[in-house]
N, C-alpha and C positions, 0 to 999 in steps of 0.2 A: 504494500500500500504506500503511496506514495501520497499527503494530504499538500494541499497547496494551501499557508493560512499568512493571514497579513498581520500584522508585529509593527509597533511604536518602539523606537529606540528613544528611552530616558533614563537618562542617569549611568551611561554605563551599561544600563539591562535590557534588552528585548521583551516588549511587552505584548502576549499575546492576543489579540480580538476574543477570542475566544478561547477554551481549555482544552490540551488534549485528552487523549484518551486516557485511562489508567493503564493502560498496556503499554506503554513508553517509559513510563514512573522508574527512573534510575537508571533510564539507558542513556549514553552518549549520540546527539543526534547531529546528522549532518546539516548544517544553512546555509541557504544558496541567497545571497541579497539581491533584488528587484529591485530596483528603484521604480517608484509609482509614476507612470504616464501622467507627463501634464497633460489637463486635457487638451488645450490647443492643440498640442502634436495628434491626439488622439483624434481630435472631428477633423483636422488635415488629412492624414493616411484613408479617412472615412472617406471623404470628399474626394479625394484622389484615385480611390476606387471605384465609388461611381460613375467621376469621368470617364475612366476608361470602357465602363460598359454601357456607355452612354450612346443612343444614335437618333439620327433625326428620321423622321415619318417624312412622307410625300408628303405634297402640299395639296394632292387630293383626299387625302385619306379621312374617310368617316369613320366612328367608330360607333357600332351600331347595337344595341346596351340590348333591345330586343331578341337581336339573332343569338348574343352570347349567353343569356341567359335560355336561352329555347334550348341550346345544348345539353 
């Protein structure tokens, strides 16, 4: 099991959001540090993905809400 939990660094201590399990209780654990997504970077990559699957319609195109629902 691999738990992915998010942690406040104060004081020197890792503080955890929530508690593990009691099945960890004494064991040495390995931590991998993340650093939290600002979100700006975060709605950028967003944005920059939709570009890309982004296309434009004809300039005849009707979109016809009767036929699609008759489906």
């Amino acid at each position: 099991m691999t738990p992915i939990l998010q942690a406040t660094y104060q004081d020197g201590r890792l503080v955890l959001d929530q508690p593990l399990q009691d099945v960890v209780e004494g064991q040495t654990l390995r931590v991998m540090i993340l650093d939290s997504d600002h979100p700006a970077l975060k709605k950028e990559r967003f944005l920059n993905a939709v570009a890309r699957y982004n296309f434009d319609l004809p300039a005849d195109y009707y979109f016809n809400r009767d036929e699609f629902h008759a489906r």
